[in-house]
C-alpha positions as CSV (number, residue, x, y, z in Angstrom):
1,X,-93.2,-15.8,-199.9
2,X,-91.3,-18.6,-198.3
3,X,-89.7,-17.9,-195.1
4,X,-87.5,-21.1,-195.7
5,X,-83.7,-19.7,-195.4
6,X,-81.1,-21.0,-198.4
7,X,-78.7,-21.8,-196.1
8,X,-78.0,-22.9,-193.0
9,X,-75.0,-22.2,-190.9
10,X,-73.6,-25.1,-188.5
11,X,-70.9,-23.9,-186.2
12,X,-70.0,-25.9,-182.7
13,X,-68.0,-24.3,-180.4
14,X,-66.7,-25.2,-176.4
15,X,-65.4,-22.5,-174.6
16,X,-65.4,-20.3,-177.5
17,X,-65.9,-16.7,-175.6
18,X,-63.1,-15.1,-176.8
19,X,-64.4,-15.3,-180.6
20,X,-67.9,-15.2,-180.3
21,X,-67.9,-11.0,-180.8
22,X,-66.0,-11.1,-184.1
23,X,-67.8,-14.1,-185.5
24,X,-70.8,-12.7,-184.7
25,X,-69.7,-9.3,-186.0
26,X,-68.5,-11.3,-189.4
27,X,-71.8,-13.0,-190.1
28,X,-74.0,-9.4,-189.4
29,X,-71.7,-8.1,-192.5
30,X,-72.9,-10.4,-195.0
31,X,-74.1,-9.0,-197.9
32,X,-77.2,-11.4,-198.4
33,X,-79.2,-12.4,-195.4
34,X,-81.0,-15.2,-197.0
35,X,-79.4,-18.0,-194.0
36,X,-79.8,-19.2,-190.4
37,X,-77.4,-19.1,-187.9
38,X,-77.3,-22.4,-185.7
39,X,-74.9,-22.1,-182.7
40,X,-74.2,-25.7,-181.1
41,X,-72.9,-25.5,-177.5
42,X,-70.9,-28.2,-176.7
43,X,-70.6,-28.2,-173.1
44,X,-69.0,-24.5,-172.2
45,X,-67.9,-23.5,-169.0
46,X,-66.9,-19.8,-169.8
47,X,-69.1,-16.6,-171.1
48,X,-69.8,-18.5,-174.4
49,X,-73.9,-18.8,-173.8
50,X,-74.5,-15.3,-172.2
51,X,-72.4,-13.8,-175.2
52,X,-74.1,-15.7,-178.3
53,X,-77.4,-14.9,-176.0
54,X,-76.4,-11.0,-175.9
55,X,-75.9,-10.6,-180.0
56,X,-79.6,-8.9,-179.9
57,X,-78.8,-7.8,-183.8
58,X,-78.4,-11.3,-185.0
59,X,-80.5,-14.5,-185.0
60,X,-78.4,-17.2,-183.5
61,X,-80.3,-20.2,-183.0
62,X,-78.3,-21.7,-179.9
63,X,-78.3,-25.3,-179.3
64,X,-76.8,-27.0,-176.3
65,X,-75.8,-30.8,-176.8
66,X,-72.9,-32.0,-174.3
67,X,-73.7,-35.8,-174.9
68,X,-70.2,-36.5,-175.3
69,X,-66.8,-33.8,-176.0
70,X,-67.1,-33.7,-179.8
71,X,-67.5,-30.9,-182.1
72,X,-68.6,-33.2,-184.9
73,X,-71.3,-34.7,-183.1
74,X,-72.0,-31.3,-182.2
75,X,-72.7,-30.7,-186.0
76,X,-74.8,-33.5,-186.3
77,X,-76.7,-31.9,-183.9
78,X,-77.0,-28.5,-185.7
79,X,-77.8,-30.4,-188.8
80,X,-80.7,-31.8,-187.2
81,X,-82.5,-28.8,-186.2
82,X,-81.6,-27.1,-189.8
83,X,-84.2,-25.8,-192.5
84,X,-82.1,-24.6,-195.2
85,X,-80.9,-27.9,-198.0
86,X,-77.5,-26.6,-197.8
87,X,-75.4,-26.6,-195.4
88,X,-72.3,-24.5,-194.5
89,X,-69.7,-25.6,-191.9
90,X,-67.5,-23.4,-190.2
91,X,-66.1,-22.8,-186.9
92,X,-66.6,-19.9,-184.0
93,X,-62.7,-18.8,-184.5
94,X,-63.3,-18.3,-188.4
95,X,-64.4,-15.1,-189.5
96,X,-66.5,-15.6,-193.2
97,X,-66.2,-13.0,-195.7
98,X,-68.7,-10.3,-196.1
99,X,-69.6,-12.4,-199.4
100,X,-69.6,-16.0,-198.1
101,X,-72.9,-16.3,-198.0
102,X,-73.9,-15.0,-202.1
103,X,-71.0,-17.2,-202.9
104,X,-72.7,-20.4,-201.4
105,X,-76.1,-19.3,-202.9
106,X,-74.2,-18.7,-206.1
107,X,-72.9,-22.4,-206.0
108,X,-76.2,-23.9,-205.8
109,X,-76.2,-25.9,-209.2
110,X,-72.8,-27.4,-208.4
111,X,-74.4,-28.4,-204.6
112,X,-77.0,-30.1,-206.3
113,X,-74.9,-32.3,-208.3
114,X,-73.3,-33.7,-205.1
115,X,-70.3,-31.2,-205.2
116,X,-68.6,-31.2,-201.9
117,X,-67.4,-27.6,-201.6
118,X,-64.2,-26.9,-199.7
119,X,-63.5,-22.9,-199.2
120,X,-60.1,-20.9,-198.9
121,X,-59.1,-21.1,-195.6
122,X,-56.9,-17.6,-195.0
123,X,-54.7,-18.1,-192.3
124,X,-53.7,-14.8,-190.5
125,X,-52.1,-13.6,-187.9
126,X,-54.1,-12.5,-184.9
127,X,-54.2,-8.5,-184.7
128,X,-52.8,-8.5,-188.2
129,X,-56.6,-8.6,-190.0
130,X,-58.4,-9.1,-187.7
131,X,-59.7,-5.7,-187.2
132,X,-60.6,-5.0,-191.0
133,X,-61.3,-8.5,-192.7
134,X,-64.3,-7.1,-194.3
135,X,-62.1,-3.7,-196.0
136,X,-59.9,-6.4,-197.8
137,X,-60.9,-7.4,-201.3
138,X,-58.8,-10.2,-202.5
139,X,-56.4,-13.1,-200.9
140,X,-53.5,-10.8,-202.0
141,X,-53.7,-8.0,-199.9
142,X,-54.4,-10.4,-196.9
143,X,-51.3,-11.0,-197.7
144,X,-49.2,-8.0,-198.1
145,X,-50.4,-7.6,-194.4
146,X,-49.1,-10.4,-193.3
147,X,-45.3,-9.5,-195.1
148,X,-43.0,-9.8,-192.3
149,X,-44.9,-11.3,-189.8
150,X,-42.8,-15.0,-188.9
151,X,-42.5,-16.5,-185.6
152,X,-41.5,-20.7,-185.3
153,X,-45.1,-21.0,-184.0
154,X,-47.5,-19.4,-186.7
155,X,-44.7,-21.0,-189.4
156,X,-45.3,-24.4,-188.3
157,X,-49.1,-24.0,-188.1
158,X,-49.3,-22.5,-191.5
159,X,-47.3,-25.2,-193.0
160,X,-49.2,-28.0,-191.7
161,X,-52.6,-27.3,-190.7
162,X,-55.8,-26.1,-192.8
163,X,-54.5,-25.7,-196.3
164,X,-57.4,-26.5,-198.1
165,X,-56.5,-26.8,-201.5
166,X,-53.5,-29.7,-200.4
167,X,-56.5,-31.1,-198.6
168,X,-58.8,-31.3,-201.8
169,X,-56.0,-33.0,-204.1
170,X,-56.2,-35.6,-201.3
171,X,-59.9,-35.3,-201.7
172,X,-60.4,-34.9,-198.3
173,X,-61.2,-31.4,-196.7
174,X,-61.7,-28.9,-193.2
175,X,-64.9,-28.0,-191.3
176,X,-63.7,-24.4,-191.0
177,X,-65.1,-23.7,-194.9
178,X,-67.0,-27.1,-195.7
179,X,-70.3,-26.8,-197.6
180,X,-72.8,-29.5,-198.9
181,X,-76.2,-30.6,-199.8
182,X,-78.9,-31.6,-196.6
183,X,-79.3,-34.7,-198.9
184,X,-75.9,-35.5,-199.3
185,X,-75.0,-35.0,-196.0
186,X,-77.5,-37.7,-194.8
187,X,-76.9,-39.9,-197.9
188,X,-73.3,-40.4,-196.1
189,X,-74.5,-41.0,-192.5
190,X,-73.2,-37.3,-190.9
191,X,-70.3,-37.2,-189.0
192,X,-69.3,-39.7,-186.2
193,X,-68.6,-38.6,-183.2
194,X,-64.6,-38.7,-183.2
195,X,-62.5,-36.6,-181.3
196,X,-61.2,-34.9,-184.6
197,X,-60.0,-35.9,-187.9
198,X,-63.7,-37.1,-189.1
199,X,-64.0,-33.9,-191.4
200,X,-61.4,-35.9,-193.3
201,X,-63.0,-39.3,-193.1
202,X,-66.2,-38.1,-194.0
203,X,-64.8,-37.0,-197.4
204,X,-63.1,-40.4,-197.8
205,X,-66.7,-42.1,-197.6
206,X,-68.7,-39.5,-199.6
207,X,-67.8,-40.9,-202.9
208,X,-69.4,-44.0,-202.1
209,X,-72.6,-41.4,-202.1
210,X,-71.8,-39.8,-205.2
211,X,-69.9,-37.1,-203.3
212,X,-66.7,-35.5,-204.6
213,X,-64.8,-32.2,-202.8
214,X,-64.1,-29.4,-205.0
215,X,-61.6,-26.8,-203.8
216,X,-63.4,-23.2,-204.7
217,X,-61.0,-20.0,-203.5
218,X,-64.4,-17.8,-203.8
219,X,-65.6,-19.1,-200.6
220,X,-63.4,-17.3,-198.2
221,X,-63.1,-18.1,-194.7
222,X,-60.4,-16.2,-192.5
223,X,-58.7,-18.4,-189.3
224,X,-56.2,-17.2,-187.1
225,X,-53.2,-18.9,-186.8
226,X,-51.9,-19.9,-183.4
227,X,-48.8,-18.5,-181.7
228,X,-48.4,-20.3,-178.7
229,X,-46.4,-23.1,-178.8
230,X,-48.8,-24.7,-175.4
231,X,-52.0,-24.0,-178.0
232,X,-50.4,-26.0,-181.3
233,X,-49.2,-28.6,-178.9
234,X,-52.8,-29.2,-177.9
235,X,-54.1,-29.4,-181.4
236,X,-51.5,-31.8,-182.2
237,X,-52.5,-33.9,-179.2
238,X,-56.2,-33.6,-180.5
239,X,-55.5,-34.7,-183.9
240,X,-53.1,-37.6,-182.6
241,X,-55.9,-38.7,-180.2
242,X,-58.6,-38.8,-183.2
243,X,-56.2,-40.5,-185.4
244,X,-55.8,-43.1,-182.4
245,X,-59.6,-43.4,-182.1
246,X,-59.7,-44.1,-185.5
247,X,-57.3,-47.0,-185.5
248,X,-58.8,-48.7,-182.1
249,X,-61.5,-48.4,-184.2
250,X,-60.7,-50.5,-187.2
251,X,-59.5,-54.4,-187.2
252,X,-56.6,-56.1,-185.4
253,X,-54.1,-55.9,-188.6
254,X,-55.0,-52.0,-188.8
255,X,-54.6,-51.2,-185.7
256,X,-51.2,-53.0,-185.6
257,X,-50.1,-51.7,-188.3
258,X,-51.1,-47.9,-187.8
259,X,-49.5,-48.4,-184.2
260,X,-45.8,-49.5,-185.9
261,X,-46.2,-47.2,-188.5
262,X,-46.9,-44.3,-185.9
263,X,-43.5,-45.8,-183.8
264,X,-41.2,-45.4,-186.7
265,X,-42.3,-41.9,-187.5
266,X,-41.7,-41.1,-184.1
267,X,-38.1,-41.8,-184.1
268,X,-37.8,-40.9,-188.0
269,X,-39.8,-37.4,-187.6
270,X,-40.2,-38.1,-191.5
271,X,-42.4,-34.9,-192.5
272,X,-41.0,-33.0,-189.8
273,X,-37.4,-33.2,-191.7
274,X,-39.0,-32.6,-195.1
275,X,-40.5,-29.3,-193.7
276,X,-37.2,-28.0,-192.4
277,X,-35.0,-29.1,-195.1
278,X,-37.4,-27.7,-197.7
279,X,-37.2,-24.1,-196.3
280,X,-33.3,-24.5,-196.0
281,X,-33.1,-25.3,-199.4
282,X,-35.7,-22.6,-200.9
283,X,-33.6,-20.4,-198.8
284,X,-36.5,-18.3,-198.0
285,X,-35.4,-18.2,-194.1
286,X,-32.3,-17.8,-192.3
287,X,-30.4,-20.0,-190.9
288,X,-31.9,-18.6,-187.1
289,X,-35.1,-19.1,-188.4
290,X,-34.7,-22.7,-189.7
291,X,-33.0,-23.7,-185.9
292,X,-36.3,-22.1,-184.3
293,X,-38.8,-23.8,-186.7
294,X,-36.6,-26.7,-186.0
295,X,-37.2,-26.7,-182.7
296,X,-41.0,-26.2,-183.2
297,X,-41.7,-29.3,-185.6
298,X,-39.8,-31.8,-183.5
299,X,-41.8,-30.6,-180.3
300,X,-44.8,-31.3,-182.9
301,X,-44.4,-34.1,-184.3
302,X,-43.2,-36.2,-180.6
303,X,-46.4,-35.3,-179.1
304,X,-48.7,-35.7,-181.9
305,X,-47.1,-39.1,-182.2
306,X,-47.2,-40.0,-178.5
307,X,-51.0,-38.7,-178.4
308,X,-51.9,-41.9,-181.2
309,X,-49.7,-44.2,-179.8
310,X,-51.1,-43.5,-176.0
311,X,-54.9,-43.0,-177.3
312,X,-54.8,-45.6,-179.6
313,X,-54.1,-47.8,-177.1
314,X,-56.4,-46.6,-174.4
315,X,-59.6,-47.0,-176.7
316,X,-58.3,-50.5,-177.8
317,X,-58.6,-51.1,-174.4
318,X,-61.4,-49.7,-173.5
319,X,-63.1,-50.9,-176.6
320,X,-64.1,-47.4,-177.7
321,X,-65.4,-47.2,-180.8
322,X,-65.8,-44.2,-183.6
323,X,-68.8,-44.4,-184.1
């Protein structure tokens, strides 16, 4: 009998202490073990090692690979040392469904025809499900949980970020419920080693490989939302910084034109204004609540337009590359 797993598990993490207990407790709850766990540590300075090094009851294969502060290099790294031919991509703050893993397995046909499988991404709020993911049997009652619960913060977050099925009908997708063929995978060149965004790039290049991304709601992945306003602020200035990366990367015109294009929404807040004026219209949230979310976008969308302008810029300079 083979010992070869079906899957394999990527996940990258820095400085991800704080999850690693629930993760862990989330992937011991699967109900099919047939899968490796591969933990890629990319460079922590908290309790992260010691705690993936303490889960006794689960085999975590831990990696460390600090070459350089990205999570998708990271993954390339876990990718290397995998056995299974499919490969599932999540992240240390995601907590996978007790039936993620028979759900992949069950998918294997459409894997094998180059299917690019982009899971549900549930976005909670943290303490809300946290405590009994695995009782809850469909997206529905995730959300008859989270019925009342609205602050500017988690709003914003949930409007913007990690809605996979908008994502596939840009054919693009998130590497917090991403799974694919070994073959395919390498067939596209793995990820470059961007600061973030290349989830999305990678799916712009995979038809070229035969690759399309499929949205499938089976494969259920839960990721808490954030609440601090200092936490989305930081992933906005992530994201801007990868987007800048990107266009220091590409010719002179690009990068030109990305850098006006990037000014003018700065001033305009474009998508910032649709998001606020859509929720006044629908009338789902009082005037209050409009002002605060108000508030919240704006913050968002000056420094995630600051962070490509500056970044962009710096690695033009610099001549960094995304490679």
């Amino acid at each position: 009998m083979s010992t070869t797993p079906s899957v394999s598990v990527i996940v990258p993490v820095r400085n991800g202490a704080a999850f690693v207990p629930a993760f862990c407790a989330a992937m011991q709850k699967q109900d099919c073990p047939d899968f490796e766990l591969i933990v890629v540590d990319n460079g922590s300075t908290d309790q992260t090692l010691l705690l993936l090094r303490n889960q006794l009851s689960l085999r975590i294969r831990i990696i460390e690979w600090a070459e350089a502060a990205s999570s998708y290099g990271a993954r390339n790294a876990g990718v290397q040392s995998a056995n299974a031919e499919i490969l599932a991509f999540t992240d240390i703050d995601c907590l996978p469904s007790s039936d993620w893993i028979s759900a992949i397995i069950a998918n294997r046909k459409r894997l094998e025809q180059n299917q690019i499988l982009a899971g549900e991404i549930f976005l909670f709020t943290p303490s809300g499900i946290e405590c009994r993911f695995d009782e809850l049997a469909s997206i529905s009652e995730c959300a008859e949980i989270q019925r009342g619960i609205w602050t500017p913060v988690s709003a914003y977050d949930r409007r913007v970020h990690l809605d996979q099925k908008k994502y596939v009908q840009c054919a693009v997708a998130a590497t917090a419920n991403l799974i694919m063929s070994r073959q395919l995978f390498l067939q596209c060149g793995g990820f470059r080693s961007a600061v973030s965004g290349e989830d999305h790039r990678f799916c712009q290049r995979a038809p070229k490989q035969g690759g399309i991304v499929v949205y499938d709601e089976s494969l259920l992945v839960f990721h808490p939302l954030r609440t601090s306003i200092c936490n989305l602020l930081r992933k906005e200035w992530r994201i801007g910084k990868g987007k800048g990366q990107e266009f220091a990367s590409s010719s002179v015109c690009r990068f030109v034109f990305g850098v006006t294009k990037t000014f003018l929404a700065l001033l305009l807040q474009p998508m910032q204004l649709r998001i606020i004026l859509h929720e006044f219209i629908a009338g789902r949230l009082k005037y209050v609540q409009v002002m605060a979310l108000a508030v919240v976008a704006v913050q968002c969308g000056f420094v995630g337009r600051c962070s490509v302008l500056v970044n962009a810029v710096i690695f033009f300079v610099c001549g960094e590359k995304n490679d």
